[in-house]
C-alpha positions in Angstrom: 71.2 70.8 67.3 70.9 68.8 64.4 74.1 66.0 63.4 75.9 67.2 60.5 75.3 64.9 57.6 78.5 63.3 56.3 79.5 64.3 53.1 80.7 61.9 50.7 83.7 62.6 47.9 82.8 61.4 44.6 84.8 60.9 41.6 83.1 60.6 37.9 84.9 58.5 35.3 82.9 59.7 31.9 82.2 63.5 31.2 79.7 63.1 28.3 75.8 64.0 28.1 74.9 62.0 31.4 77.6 63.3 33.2 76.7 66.8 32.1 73.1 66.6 31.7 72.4 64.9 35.3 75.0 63.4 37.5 77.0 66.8 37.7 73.7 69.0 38.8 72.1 66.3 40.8 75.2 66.2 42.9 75.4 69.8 43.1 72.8 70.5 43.8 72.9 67.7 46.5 75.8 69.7 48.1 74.6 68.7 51.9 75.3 65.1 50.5 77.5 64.7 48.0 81.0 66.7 46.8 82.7 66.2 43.2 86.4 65.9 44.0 87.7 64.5 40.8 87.0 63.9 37.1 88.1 61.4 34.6 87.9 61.4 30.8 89.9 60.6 27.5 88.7 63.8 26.6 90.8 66.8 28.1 88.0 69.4 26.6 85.6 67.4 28.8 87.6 67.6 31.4 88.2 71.2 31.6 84.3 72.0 30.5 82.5 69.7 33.6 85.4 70.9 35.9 84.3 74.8 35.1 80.3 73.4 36.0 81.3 72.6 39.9 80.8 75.3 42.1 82.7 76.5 45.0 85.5 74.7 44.5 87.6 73.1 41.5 88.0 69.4 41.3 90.7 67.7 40.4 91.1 65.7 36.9 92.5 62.9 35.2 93.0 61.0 32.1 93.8 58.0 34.3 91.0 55.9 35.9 93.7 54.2 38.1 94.4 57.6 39.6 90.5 58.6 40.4 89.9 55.5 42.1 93.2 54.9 44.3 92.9 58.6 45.1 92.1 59.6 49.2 90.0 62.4 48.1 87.9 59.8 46.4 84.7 57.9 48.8 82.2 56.6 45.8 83.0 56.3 42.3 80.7 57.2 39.4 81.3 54.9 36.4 79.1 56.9 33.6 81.4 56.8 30.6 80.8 54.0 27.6 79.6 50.7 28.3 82.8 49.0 27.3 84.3 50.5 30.4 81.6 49.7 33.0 83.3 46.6 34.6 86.6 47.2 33.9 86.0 50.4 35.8 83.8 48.9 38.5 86.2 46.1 39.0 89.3 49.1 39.6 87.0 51.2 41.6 86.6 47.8 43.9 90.4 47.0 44.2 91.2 50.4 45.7 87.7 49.6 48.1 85.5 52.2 47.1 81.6 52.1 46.7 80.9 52.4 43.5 77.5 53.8 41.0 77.9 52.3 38.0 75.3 53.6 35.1 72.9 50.8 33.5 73.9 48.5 31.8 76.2 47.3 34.4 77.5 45.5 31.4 76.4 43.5 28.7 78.0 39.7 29.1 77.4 37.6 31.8 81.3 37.4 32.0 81.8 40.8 32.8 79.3 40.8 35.9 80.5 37.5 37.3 83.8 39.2 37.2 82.7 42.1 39.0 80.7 39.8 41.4 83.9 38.4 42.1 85.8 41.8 42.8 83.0 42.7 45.1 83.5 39.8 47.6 87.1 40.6 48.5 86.8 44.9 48.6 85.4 47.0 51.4 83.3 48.7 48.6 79.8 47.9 47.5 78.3 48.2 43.6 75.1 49.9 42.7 73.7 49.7 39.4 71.9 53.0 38.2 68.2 51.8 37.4 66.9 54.7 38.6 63.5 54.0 37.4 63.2 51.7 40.2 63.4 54.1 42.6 61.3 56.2 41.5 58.7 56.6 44.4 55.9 55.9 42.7 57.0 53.0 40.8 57.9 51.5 44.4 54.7 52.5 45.4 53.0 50.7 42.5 54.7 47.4 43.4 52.7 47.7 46.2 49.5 48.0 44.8 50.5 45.5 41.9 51.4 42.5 44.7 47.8 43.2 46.4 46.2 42.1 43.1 44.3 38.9 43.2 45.2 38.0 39.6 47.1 39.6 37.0 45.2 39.0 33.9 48.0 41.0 31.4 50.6 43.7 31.7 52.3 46.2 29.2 55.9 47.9 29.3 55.9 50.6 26.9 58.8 52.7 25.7 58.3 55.3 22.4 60.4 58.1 22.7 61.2 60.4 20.2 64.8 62.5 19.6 66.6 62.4 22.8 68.5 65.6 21.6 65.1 67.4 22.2 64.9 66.8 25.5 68.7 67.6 25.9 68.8 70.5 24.3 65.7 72.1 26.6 67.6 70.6 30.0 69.4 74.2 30.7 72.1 71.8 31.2 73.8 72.8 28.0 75.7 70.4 27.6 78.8 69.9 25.0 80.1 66.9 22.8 83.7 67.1 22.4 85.9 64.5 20.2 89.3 65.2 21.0 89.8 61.5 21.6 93.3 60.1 20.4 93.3 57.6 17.8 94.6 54.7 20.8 91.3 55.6 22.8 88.6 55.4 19.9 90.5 52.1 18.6 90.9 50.4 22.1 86.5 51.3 23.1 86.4 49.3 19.3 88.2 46.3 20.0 86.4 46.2 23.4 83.4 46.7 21.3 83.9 44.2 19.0 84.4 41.6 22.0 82.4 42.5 23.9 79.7 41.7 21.3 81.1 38.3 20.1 80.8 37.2 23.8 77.2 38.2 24.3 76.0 36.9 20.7 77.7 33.9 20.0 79.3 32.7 22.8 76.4 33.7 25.6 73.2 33.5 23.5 74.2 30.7 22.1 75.0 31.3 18.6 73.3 34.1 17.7 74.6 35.6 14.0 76.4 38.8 14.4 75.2 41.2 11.8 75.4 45.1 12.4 71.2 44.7 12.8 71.9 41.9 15.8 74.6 44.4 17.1 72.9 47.4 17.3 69.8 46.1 18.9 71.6 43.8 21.9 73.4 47.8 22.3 69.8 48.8 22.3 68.4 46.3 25.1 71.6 47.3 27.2 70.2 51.1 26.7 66.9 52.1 26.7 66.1 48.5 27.0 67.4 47.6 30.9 65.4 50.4 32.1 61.9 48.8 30.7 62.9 45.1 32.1 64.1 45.9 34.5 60.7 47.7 35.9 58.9 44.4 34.3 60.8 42.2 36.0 60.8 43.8 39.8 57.1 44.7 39.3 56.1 40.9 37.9 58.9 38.8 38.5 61.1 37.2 35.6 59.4 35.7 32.8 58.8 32.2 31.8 59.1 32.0 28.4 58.7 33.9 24.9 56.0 33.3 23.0 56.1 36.1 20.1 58.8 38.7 19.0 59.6 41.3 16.2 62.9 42.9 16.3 64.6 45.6 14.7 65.1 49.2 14.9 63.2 51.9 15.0 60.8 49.4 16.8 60.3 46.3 18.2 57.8 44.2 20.1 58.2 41.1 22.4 55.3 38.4 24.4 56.0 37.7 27.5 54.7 34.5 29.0 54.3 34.5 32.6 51.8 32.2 34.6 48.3 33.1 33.9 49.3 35.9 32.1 51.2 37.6 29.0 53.2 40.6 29.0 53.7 42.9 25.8 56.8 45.0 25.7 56.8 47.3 22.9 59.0 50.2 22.3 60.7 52.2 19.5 62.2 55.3 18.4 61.2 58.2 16.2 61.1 61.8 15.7 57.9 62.7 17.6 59.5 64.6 20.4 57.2 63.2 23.3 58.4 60.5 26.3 55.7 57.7 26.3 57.5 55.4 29.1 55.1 53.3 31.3 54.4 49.9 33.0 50.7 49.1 33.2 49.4 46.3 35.2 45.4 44.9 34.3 43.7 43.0 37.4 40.0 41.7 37.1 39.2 45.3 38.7 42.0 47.3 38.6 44.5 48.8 36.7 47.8 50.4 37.9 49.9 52.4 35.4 53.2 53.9 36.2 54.2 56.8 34.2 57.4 58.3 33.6 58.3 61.7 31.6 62.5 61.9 30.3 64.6 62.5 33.2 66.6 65.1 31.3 64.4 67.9 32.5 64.5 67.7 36.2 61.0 68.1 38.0 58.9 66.1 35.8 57.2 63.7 37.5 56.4 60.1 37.8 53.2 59.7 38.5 50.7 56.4 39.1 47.5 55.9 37.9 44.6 53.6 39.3 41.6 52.7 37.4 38.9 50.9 39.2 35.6 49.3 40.2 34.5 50.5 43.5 30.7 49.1 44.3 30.0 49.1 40.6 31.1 52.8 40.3 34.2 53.7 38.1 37.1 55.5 40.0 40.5 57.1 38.0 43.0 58.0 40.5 46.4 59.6 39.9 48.9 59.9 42.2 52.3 62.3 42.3 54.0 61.5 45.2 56.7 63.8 44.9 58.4 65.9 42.5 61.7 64.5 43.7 63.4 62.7 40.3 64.3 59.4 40.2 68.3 60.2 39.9 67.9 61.9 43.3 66.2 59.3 44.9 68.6 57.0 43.8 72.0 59.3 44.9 70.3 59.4 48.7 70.1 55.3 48.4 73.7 55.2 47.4 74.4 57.9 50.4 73.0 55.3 52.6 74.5 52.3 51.2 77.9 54.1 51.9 77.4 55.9 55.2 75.2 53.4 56.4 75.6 50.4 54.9 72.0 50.1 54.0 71.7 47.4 51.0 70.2 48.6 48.0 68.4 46.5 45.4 69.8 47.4 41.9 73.2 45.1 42.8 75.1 43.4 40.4 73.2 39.9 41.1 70.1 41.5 40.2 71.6 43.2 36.7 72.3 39.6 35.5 68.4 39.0 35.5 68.3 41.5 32.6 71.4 39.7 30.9 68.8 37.2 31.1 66.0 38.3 29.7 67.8 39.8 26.7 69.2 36.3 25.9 66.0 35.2 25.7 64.8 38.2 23.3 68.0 37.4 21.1 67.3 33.4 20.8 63.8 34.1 19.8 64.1 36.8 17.7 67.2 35.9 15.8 66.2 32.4 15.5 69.5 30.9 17.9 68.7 26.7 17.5 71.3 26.4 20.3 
């Protein structure tokens, strides 16, 4: 007779659209694994909608993060609410030792993750960051195929996606925005905001003008951004150097320089509702592409291309490993980083390469002398 798998308690902090739209039915649907024992939100309308969307039981809830994570009904926490929150979240979640998902970006100043670094080496818990692109199983099975190239002779990240309400809205999540926040909770996410941002520009770039363009596109590189290097760096390693950028939003464009070889990163937003997210790797005589559809409707897959010279004849191979999404990949490696103690990759080391790479983007693009 088969061991009963242990089932892990999990408390959310955040009940908006990823809450709603992905962590809620991935973990319900991961009952065997995972069970939701308590919510957390400034909103009490999100609170009592998400609690109504757990089945079989009713979880508890909270307007107090303090009182999630010190909680004994409480093994892993879920930070998924606004970025401004991530570390201080992380950082709580790790004094009262619990594990702890936190959703990209794990934050976005090199301050923040040092201090969660810090938090980490004196709790029992352990922080993942929630890249789930990377664990996608045919991205990891791309890395594979990308380190048995001889020579890389150019690669592309690409990201174009259009509304993301489209993809929402055909989930069968149906998910609901609420704004019952009290006028303390918008102002404090606003100061923490404003921080937050004067940290990373001026203080951790070096000097980089704050303007509400510069603003809006570092909050853009900690979004859709982190997932796209964040592939480009585990696939190819971290860059070199930059050697050609356009910034902006809708869309923007930025050289890589690695050795031997450039990489182009372009992506952008519009209102062509189609999800054009891939890495593509060119080798003297093959080509790997990784392709990814909007996780927001589950059972899309990722899927891997090859293109190729076999004997002089052309070959086009496409893969699809699984139809198992990336978010559910990535909730059984947190399972066994808990119950097993298995390390996982996404830590919060790894999320400063990102912090990284975006300085670099900023310094070029906005013209930092410093």
């Amino acid at each position: 007779m088969a061991t009963a798998r242990r089932i892990l308690n999990v408390g959310l902090i955040g009940c908006g659209e990823v809450a709603q739209v992905v962590h809620i039915p991935t973990l319900s649907f991961m009952s065997s694994w995972f069970r939701i024992t308590y919510l957390c939100d400034v909103s009490d309308a999100a609170l009592k909608h998400c609690a109504s969307k757990i089945a079989n039981h009713v979880p508890k809830t909270t307007r107090d993060p303090e009182e999630l994570c010190a909680s004994p009904d409480v093994d892993v926490v879920l930070v998924v609410n606004s970025d401004e929150y991530h570390a201080a979240h992380a950082i709580l979640a790790l004094k009262h030792n619990k594990h702890v998902l936190v959703e990209k970006p794990l934050a976005l100043t090199r301050k923040d993750i040092e201090a969660i670094i810090e938090a980490e080496k004196t709790s029992q818990g352990k922080v993942m960051v929630g890249y789930m692109r990377r664990y996608a199983a045919p991205f990891e099975e791309a890395v594979k195929e990308i380190g048995g190239m001889d020579k890389i002779l150019y690669a592309r990240v690409r990201d174009i996606i259009g509304p993301n309400a489209h993809f929402v809205q055909q989930s069968a999540t149906f998910p609901e925005r609420f704004t019952d926040f009290r006028p303390e909770d918008s102002a404090d996410k606003d100061a923490r905001a404003q921080d937050m941002i004067k940290t990373a520009l001026e203080v951790e770039c070096g000097g980089v003008p704050i303007t509400p363009e510069s603003s809006r596109f570092w909050r853009v590189l900690g979004g859709l951004g982190s997932h796209d290097l964040s592939v480009m760096r585990e696939a190819l390693g971290m860059p070199e150097k930059i050697v050609g950028s356009s910034l902006g939003v809708p869309f923007w464009n930025v050289l890589f320089k690695y050795p031997g070889f450039t990489v182009s990163y372009e992506s952008g937003l519009d209102n062509v509702p189609r999800f054009d997210a891939h890495l593509e790797v060119y080798s003297p005589n093959k080509t790997v592409r990784v392709q990814y559809d909007t996780p927001y409707v589950k059972g899309l897959p990722v899927t891997m291309h090859i293109t190729e010279n076999v004997d002089g004849v052309f070959r086009e191979s496409t893969i699809r490993k699984t139809y198992e999404d990336p978010y559910t990949l990535e909730m059984k490696q947190l399972w066994t980083l808990v119950v097993e103690g298995t390390p996982v990759k996404t830590t919060p080391q790894d999320a400063l390469n990102d912090l990284e790479i975006f300085r670099m983007i900023m310094r070029h693009g906005y013209g930092s002398s410093s």
